[in-house]
TORPA-4810 file (N, C-alpha, C, O; in nm, 3 decimals):
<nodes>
NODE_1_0.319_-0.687_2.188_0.423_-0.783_2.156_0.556_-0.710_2.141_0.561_-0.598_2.089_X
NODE_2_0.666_-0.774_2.189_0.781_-0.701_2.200_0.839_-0.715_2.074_0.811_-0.814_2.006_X
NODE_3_0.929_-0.616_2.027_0.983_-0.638_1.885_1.143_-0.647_1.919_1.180_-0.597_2.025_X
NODE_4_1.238_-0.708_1.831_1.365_-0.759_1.858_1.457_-0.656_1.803_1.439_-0.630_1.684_X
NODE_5_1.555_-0.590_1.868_1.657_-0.502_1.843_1.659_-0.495_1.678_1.649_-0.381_1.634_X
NODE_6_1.667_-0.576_1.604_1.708_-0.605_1.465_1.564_-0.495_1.413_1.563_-0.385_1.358_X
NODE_7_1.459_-0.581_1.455_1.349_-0.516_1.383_1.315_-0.370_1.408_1.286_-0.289_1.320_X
NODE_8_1.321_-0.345_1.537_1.331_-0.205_1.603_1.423_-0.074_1.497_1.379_0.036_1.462_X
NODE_9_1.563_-0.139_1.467_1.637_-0.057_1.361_1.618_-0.062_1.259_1.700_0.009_1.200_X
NODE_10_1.553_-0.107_1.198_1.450_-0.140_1.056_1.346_-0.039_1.079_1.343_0.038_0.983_X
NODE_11_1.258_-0.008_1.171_1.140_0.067_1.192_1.183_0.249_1.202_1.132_0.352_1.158_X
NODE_12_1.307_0.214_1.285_1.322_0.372_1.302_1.423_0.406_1.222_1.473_0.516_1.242_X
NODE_13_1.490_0.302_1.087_1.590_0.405_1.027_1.482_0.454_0.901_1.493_0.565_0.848_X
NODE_14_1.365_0.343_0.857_1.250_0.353_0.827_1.217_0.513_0.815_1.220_0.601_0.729_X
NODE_15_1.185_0.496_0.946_1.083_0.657_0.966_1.197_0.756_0.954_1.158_0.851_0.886_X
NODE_16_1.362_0.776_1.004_1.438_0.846_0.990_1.482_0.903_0.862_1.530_1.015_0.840_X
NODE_17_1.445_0.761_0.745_1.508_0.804_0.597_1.333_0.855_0.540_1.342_0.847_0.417_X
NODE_18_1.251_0.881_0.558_1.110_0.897_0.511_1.148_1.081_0.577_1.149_1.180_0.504_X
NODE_19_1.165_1.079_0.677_1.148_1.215_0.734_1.272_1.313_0.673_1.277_1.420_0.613_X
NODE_20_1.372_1.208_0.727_1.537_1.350_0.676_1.563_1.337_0.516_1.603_1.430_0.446_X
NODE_21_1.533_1.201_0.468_1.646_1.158_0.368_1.713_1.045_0.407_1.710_1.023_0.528_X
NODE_22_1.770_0.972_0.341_1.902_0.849_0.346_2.019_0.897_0.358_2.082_0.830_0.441_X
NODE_23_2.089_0.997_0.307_2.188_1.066_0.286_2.206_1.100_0.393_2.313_1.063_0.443_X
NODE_24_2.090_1.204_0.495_2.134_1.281_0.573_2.078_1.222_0.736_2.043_1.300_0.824_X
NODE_25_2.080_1.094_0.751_2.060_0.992_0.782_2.167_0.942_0.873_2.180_0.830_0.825_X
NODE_26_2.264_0.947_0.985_2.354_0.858_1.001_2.335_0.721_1.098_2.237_0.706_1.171_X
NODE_27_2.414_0.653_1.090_2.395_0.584_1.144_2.414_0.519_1.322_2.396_0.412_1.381_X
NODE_28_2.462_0.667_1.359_2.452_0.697_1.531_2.338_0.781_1.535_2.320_0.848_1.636_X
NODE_29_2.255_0.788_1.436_2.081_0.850_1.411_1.987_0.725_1.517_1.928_0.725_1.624_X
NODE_30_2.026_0.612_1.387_1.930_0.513_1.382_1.956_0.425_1.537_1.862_0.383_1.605_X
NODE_31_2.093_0.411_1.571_2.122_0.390_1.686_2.050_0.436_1.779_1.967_0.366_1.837_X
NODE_32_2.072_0.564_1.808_2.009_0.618_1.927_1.849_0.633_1.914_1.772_0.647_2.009_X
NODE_33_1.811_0.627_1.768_1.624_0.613_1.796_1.617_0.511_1.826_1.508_0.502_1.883_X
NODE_34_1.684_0.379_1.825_1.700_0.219_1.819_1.665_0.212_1.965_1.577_0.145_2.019_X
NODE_35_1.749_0.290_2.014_1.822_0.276_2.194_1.902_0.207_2.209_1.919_0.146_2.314_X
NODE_36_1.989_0.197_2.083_2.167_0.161_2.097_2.225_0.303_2.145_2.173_0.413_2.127_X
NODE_37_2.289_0.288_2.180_2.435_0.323_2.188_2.450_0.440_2.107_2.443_0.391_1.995_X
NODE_38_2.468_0.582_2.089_2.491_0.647_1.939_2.610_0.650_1.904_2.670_0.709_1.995_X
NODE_39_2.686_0.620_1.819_2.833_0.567_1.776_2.902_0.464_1.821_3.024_0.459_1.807_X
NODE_40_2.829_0.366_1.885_2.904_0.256_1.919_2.895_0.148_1.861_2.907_0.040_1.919_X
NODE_41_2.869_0.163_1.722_2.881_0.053_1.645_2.776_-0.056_1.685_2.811_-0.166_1.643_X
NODE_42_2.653_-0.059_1.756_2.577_-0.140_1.773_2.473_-0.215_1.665_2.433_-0.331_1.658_X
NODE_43_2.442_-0.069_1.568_2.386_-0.107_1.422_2.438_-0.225_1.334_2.370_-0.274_1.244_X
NODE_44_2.583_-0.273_1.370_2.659_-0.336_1.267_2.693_-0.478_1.325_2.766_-0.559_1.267_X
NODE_45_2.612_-0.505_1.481_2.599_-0.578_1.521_2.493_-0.682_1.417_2.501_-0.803_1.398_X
NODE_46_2.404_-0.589_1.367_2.301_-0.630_1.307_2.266_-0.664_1.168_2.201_-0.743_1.100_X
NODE_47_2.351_-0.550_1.162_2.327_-0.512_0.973_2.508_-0.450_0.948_2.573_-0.378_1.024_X
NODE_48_2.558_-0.524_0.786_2.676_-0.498_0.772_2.691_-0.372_0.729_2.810_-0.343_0.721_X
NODE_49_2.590_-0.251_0.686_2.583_-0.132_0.651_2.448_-0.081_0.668_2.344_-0.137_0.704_X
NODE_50_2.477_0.053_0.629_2.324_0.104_0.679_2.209_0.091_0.535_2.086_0.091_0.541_X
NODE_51_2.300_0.081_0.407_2.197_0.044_0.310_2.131_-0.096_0.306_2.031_-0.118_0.238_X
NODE_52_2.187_-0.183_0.378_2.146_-0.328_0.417_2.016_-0.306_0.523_1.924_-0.388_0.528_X
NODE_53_2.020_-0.203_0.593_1.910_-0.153_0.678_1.806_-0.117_0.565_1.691_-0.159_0.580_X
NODE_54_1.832_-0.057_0.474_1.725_0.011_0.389_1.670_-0.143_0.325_1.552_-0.171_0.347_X
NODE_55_1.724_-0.205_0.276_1.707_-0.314_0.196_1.611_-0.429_0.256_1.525_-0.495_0.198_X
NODE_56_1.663_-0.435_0.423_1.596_-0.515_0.499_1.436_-0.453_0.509_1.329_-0.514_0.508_X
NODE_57_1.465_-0.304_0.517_1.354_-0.272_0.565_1.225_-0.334_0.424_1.129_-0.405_0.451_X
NODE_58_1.253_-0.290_0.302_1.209_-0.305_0.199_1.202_-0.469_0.177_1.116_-0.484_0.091_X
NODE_59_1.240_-0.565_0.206_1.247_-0.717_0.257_1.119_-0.740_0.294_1.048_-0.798_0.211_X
NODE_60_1.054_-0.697_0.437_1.012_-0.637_0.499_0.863_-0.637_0.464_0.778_-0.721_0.492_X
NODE_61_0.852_-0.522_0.397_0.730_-0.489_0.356_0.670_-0.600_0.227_0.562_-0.658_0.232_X
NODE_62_0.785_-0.613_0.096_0.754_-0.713_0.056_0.656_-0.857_0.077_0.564_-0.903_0.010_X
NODE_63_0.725_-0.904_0.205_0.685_-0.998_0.256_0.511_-0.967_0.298_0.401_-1.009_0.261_X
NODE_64_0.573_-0.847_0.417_0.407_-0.795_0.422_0.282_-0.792_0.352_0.175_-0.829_0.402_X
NODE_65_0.294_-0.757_0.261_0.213_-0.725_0.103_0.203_-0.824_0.089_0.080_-0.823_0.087_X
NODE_66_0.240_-0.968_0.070_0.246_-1.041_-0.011_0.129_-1.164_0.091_0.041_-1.233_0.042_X
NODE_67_0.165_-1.157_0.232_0.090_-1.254_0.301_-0.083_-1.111_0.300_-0.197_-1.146_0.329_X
NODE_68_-0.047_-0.985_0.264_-0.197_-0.919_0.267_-0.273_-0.975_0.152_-0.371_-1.050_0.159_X
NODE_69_-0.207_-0.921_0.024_-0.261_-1.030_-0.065_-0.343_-1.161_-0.030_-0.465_-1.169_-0.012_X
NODE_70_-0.263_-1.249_-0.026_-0.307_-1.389_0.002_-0.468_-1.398_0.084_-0.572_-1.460_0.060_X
NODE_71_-0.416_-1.282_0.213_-0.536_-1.288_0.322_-0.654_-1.217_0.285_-0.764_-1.255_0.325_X
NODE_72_-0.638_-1.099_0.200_-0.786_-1.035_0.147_-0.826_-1.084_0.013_-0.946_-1.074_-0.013_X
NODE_73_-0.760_-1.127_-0.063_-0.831_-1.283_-0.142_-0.928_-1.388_-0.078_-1.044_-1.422_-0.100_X
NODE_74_-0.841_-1.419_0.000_-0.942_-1.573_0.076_-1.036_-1.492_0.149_-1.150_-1.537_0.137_X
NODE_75_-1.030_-1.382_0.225_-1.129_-1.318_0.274_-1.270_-1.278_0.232_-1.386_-1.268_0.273_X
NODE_76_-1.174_-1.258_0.104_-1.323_-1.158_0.003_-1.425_-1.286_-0.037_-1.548_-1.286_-0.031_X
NODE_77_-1.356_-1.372_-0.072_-1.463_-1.525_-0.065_-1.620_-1.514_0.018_-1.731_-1.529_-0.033_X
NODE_78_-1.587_-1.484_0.165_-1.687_-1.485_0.225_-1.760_-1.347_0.229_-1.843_-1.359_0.319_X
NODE_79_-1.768_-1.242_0.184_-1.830_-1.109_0.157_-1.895_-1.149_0.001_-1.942_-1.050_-0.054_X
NODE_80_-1.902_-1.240_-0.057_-1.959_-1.229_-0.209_-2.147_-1.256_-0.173_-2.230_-1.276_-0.262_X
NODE_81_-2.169_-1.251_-0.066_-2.356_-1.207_-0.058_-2.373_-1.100_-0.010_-2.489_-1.071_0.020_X
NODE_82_-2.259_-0.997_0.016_-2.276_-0.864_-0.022_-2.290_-0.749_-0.170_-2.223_-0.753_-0.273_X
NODE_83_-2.377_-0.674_-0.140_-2.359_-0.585_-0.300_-2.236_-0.595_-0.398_-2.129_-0.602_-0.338_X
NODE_84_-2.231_-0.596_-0.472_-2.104_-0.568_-0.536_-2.062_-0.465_-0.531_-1.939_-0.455_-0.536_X
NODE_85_-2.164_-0.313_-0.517_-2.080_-0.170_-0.515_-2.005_-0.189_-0.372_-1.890_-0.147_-0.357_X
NODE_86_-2.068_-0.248_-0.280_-2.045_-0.230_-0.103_-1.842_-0.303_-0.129_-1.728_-0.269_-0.096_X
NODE_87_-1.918_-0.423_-0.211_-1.769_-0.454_-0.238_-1.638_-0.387_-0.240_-1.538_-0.411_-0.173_X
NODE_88_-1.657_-0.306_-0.321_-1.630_-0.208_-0.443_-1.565_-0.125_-0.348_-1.447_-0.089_-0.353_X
NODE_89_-1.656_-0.096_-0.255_-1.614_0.058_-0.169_-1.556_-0.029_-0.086_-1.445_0.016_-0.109_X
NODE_90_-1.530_-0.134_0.008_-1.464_-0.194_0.064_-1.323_-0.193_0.014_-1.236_-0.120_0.063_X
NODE_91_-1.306_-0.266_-0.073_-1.193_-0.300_-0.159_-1.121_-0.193_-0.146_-1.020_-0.204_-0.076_X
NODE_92_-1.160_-0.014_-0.231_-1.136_0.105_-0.232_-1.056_0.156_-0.058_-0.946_0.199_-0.026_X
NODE_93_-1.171_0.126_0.009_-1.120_0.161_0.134_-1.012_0.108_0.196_-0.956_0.167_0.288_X
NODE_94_-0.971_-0.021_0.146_-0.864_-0.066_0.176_-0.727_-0.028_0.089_-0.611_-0.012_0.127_X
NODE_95_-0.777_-0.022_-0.020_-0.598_0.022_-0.106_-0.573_0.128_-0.042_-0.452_0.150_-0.041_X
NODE_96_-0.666_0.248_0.044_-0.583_0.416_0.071_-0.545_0.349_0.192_-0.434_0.390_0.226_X
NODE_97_-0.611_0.227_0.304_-0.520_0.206_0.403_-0.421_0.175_0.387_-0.337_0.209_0.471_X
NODE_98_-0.378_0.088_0.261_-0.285_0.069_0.244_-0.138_0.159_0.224_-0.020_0.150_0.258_X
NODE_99_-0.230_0.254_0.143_-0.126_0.351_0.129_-0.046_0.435_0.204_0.065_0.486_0.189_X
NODE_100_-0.157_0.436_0.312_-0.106_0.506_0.445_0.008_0.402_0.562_0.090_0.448_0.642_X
NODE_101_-0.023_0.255_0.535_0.060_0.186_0.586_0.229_0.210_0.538_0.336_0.216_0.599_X
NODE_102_0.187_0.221_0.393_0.344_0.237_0.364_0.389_0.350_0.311_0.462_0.360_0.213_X
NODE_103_0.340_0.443_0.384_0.331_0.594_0.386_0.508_0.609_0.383_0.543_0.698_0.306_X
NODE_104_0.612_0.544_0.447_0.713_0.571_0.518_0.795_0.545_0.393_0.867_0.625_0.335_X
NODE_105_0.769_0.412_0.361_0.840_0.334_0.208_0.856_0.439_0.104_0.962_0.472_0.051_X
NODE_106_0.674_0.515_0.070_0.701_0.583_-0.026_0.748_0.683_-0.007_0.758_0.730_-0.120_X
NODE_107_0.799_0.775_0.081_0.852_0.884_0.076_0.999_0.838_0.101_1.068_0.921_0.160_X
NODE_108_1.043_0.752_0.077_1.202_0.707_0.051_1.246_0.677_-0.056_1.363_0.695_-0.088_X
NODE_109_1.104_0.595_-0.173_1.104_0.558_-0.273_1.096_0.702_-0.330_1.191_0.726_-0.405_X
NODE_110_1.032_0.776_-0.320_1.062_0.921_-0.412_1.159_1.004_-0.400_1.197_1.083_-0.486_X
NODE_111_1.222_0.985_-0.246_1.299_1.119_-0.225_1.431_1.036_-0.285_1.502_1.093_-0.367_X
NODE_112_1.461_0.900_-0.241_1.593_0.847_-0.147_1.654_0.744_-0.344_1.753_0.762_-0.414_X
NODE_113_1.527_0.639_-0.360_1.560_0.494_-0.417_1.606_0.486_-0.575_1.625_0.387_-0.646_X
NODE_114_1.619_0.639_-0.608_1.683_0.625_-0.743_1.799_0.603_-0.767_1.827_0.550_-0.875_X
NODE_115_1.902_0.636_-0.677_2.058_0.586_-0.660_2.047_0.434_-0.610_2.163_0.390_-0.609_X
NODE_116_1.980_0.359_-0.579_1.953_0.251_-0.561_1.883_0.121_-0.667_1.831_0.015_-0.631_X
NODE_117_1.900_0.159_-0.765_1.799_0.078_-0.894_1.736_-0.063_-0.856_1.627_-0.113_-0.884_X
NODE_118_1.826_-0.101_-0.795_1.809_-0.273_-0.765_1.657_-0.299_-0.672_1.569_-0.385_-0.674_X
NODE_119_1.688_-0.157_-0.583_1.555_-0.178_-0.448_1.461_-0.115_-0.514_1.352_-0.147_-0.466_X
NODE_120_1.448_-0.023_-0.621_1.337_0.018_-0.686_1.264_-0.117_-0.748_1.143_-0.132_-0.735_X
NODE_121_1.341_-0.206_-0.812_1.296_-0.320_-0.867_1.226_-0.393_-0.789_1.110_-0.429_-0.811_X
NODE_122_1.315_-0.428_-0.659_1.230_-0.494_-0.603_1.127_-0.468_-0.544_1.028_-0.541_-0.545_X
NODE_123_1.138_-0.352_-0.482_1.001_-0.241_-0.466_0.873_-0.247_-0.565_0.753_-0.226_-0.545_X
NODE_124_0.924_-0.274_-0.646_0.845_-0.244_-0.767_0.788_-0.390_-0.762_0.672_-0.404_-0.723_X
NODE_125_0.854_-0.488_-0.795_0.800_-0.661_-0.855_0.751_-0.702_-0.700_0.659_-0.783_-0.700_X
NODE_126_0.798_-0.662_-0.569_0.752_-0.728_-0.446_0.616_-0.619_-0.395_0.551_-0.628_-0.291_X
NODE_127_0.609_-0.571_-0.449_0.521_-0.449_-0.314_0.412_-0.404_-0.458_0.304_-0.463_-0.460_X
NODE_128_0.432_-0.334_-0.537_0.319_-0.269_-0.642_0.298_-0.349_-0.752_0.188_-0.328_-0.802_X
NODE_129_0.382_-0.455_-0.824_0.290_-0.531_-0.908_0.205_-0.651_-0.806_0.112_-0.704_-0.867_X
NODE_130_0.223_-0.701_-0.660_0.119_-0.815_-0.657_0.008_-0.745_-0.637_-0.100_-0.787_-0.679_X
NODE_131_0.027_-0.577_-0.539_-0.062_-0.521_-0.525_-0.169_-0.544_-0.661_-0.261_-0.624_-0.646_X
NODE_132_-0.151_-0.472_-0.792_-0.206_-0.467_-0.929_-0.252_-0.563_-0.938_-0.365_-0.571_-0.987_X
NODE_133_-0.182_-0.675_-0.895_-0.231_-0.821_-0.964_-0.316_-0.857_-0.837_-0.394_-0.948_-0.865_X
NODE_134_-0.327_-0.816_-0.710_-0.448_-0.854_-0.646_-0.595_-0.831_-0.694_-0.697_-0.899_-0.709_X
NODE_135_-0.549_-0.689_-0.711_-0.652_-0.608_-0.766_-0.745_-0.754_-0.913_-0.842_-0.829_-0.913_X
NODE_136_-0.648_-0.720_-0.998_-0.706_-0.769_-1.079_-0.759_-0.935_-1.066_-0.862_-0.984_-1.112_X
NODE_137_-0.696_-0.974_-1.019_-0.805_-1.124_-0.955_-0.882_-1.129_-0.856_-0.941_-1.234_-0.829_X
NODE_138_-0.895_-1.011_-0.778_-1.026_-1.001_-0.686_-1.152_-0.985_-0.787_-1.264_-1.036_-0.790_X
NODE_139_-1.061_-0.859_-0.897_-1.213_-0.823_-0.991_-1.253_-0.958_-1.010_-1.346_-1.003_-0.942_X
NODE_140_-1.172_-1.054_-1.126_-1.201_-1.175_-1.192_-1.319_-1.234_-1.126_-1.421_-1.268_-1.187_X
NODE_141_-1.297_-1.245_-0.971_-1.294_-1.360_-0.913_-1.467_-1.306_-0.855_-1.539_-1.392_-0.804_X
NODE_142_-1.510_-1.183_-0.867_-1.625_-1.148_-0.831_-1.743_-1.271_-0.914_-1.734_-1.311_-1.030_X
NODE_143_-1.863_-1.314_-0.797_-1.932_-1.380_-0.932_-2.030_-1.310_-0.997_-2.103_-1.377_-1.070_X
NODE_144_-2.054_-1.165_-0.986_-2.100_-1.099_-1.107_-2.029_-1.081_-1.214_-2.099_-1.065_-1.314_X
NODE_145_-1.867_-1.076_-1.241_-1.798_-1.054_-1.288_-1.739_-1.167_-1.398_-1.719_-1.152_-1.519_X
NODE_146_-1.715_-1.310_-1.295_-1.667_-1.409_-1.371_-1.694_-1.452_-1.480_-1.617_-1.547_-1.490_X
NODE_147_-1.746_-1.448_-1.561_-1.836_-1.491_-1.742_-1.793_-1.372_-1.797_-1.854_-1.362_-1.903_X
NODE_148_-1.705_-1.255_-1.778_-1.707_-1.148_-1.848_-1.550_-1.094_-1.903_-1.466_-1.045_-1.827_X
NODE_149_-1.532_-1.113_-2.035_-1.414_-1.125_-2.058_-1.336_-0.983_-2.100_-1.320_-0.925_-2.207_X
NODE_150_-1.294_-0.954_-1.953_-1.263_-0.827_-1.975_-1.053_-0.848_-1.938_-0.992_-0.949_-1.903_X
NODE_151_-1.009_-0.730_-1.963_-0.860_-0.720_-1.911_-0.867_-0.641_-1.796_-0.894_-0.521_-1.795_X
NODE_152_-0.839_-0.723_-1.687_-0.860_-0.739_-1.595_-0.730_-0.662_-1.486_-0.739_-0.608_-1.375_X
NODE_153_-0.617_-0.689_-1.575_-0.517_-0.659_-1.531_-0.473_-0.500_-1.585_-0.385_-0.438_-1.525_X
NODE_154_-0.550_-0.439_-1.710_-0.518_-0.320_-1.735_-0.651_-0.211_-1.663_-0.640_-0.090_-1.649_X
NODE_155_-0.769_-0.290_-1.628_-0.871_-0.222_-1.531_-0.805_-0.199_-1.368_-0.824_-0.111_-1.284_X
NODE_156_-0.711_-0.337_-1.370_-0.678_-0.278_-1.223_-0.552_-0.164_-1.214_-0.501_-0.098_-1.124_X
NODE_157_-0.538_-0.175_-1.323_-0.416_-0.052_-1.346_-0.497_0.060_-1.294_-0.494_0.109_-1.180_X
NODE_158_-0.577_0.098_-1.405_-0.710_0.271_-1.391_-0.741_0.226_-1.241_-0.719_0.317_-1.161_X
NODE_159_-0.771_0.146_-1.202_-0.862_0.147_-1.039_-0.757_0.201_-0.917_-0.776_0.285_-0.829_X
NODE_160_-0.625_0.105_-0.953_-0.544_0.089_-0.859_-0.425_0.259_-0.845_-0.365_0.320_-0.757_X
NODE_161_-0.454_0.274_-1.036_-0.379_0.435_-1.046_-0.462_0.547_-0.944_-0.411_0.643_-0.886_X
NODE_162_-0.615_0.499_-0.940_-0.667_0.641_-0.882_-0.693_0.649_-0.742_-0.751_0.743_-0.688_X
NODE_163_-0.646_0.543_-0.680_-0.616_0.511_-0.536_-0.468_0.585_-0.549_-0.472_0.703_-0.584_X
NODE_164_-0.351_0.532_-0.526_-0.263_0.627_-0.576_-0.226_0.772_-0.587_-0.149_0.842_-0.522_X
NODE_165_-0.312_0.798_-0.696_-0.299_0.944_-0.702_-0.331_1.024_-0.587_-0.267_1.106_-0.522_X
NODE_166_-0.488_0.960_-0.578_-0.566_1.070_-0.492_-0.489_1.064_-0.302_-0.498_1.151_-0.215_X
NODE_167_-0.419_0.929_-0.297_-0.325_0.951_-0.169_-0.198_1.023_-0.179_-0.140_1.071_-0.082_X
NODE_168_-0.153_1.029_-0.313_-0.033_1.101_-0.292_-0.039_1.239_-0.320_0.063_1.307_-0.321_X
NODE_169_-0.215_1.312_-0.357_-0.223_1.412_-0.387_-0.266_1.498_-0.235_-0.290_1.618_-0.220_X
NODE_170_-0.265_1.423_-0.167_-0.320_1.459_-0.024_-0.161_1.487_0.039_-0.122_1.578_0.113_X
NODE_171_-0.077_1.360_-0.028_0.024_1.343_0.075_0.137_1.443_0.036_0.215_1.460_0.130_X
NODE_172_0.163_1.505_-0.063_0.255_1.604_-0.117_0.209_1.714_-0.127_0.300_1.796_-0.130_X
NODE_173_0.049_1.787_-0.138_-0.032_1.887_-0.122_-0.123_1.882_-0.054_-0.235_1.924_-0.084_X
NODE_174_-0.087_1.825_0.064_-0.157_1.794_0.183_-0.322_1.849_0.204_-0.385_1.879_0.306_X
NODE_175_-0.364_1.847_0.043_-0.526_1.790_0.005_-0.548_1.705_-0.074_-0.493_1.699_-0.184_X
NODE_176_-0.625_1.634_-0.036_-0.704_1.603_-0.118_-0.753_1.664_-0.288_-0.772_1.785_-0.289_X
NODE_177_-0.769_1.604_-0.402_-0.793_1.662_-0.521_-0.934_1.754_-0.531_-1.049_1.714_-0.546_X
NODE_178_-0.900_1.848_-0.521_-1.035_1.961_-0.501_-1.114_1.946_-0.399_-1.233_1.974_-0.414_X
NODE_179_-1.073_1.906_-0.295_-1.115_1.912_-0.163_-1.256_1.781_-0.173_-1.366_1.791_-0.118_X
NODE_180_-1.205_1.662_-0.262_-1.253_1.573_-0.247_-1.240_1.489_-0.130_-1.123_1.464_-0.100_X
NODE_181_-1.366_1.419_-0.026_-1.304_1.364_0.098_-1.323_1.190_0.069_-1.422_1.143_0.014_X
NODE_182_-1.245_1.135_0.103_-1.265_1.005_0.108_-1.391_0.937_0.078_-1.409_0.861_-0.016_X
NODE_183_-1.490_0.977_0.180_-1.591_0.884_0.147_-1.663_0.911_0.024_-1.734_0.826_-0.029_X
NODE_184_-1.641_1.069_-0.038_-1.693_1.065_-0.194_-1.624_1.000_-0.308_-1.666_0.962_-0.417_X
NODE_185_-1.479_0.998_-0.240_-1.385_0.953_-0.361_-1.462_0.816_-0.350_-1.524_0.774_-0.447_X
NODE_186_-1.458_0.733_-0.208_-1.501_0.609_-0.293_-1.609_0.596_-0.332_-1.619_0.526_-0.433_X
NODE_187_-1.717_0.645_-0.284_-1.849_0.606_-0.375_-1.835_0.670_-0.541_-1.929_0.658_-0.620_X
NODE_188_-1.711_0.735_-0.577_-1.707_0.789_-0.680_-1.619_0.681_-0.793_-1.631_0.678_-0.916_X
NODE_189_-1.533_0.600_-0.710_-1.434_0.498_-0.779_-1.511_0.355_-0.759_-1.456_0.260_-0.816_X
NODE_190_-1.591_0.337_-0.710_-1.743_0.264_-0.686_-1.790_0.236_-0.847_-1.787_0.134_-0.915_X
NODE_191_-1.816_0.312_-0.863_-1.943_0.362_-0.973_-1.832_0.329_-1.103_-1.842_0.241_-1.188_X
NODE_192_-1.710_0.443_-1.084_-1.595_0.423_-1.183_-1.590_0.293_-1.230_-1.609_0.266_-1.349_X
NODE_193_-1.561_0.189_-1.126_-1.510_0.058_-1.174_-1.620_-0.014_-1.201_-1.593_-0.130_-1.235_X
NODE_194_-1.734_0.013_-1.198_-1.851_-0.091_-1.248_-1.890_-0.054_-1.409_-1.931_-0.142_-1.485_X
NODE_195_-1.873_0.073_-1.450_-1.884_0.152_-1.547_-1.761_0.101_-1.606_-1.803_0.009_-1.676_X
NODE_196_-1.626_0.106_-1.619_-1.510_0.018_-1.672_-1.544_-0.126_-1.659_-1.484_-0.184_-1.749_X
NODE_197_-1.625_-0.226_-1.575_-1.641_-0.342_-1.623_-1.735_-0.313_-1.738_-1.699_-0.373_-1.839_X
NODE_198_-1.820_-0.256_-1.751_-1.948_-0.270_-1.902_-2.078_-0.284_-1.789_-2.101_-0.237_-1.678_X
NODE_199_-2.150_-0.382_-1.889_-2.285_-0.361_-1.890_-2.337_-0.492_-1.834_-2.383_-0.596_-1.881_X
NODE_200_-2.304_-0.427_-1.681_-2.309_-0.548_-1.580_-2.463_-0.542_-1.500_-2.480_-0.448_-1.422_X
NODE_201_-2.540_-0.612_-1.512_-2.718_-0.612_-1.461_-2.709_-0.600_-1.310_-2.794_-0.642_-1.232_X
NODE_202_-2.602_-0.540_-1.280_-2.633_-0.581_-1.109_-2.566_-0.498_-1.063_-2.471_-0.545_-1.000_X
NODE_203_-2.571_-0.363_-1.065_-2.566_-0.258_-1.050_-2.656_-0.182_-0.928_-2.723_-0.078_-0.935_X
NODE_204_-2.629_-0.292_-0.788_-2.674_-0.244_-0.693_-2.642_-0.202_-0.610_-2.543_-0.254_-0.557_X
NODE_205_-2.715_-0.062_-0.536_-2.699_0.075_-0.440_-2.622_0.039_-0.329_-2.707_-0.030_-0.272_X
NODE_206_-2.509_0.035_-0.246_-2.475_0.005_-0.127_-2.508_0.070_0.006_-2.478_0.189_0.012_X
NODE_207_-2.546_0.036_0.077_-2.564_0.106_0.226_-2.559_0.223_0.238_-2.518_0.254_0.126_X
NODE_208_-2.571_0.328_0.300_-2.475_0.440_0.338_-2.361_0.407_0.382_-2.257_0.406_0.316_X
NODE_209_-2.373_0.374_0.512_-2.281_0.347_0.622_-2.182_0.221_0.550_-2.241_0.113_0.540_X
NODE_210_-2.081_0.222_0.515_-1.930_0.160_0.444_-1.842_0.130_0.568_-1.787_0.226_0.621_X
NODE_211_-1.823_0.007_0.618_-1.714_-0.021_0.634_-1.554_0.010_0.647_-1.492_-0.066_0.573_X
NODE_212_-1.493_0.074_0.698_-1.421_0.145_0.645_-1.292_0.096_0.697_-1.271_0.103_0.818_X
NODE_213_-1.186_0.036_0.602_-1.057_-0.063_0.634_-0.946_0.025_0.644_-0.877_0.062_0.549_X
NODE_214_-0.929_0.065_0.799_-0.842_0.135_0.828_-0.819_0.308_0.800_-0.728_0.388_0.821_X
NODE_215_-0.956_0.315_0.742_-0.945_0.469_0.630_-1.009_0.566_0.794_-0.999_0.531_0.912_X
NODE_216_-1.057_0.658_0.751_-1.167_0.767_0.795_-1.272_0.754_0.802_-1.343_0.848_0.837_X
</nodes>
């Protein structure tokens, strides 16, 4: 599918401010990865500045996140006559795809978005709290889970923190935490989060072979 000039300079000032910086960034950069023009003012055809580029881009993903949400909710509906660990490691396998999707975001959000407060916010309330709050109403919504009155929203904190870590410990010390590999981490955050719900009777073994959403 073809993508439209507008969106095209969204993608590559994207990858340009993730790789150089924002700062060191110009905007006959984003042009010419665009396949505008480099200094001919074609960017402004589009966007009234280049932080309006950053903003859009972050627009963007928001939105993204927000229709993923929606779709692996209603999804997970029909996987509930699977194990609950299989669940578990499903679920898992999907937050590190995730992470890798917006691999680009976060290395702008760390290097670039602190002179920016406003897009941290929204970064923050559009993209990582629905994330949290998916989390925590997928748990709810499990029916081994539902009768069990747990906080739901500070479990998906611990679940959702160690997805997180263990991607950004790969992604800034380009390992993994003690040369832990994916498929142990999740059968390891598996076990974690059934052990943080309590003393749940259904504590059953999943497959070997996992599914694996976008991961390794």
């Amino acid at each position: 599918m073809s993508i439209s000039t507008r969106e095209r300079i969204v993608a590559e000032a994207l990858r340009l401010f993730a790789d150089r910086g924002y700062a060191a960034t110009s905007v006959a950069e984003i042009e010419a990865a665009s396949g505008l023009s480099p200094g001919a003012g074609g960017l402004y055809r589009h966007f009234p500045s280049k932080q309006e580029v950053l903003s859009a881009a972050i627009r963007e993903h928001i939105d993204r996140t927000r229709e993923q949400v929606v779709t692996v909710l209603a999804q997970s509906e029909t996987l509930q006559d699977k194990p609950v660990e299989l669940r578990l490691r499903m679920t898992c396998h999907a937050g590190i795809a995730k992470m890798r999707e917006e691999q680009d975001l976060i290395r702008v959000l760390f290097r670039d978005l602190d002179q920016f407060p406003q897009l941290v916010a929204d970064l923050r309330d559009g993209v990582v709290n629905p994330l949290y709050d998916g989390i925590a109403i997928w748990l709810g919504s499990q029916p081994e889970f539902k009768d069990l009155e747990e906080d739901w929203q500070a479990i998906a904190a611990v679940l959702g923190g160690a997805v997180v870590n263990y991607w950004l410990a790969n992604e800034s010390l380009y390992e993994t935490p003690i040369k832990t590999d994916e498929k142990r981490f999740v059968a390891a955050w598996a076990r974690l989060a059934l052990g943080l719900i309590g003393d749940v009777s259904v504590h059953q073994t999943a497959p070997a072979a996992v599914p694996q959403a976008g991961g390794k």
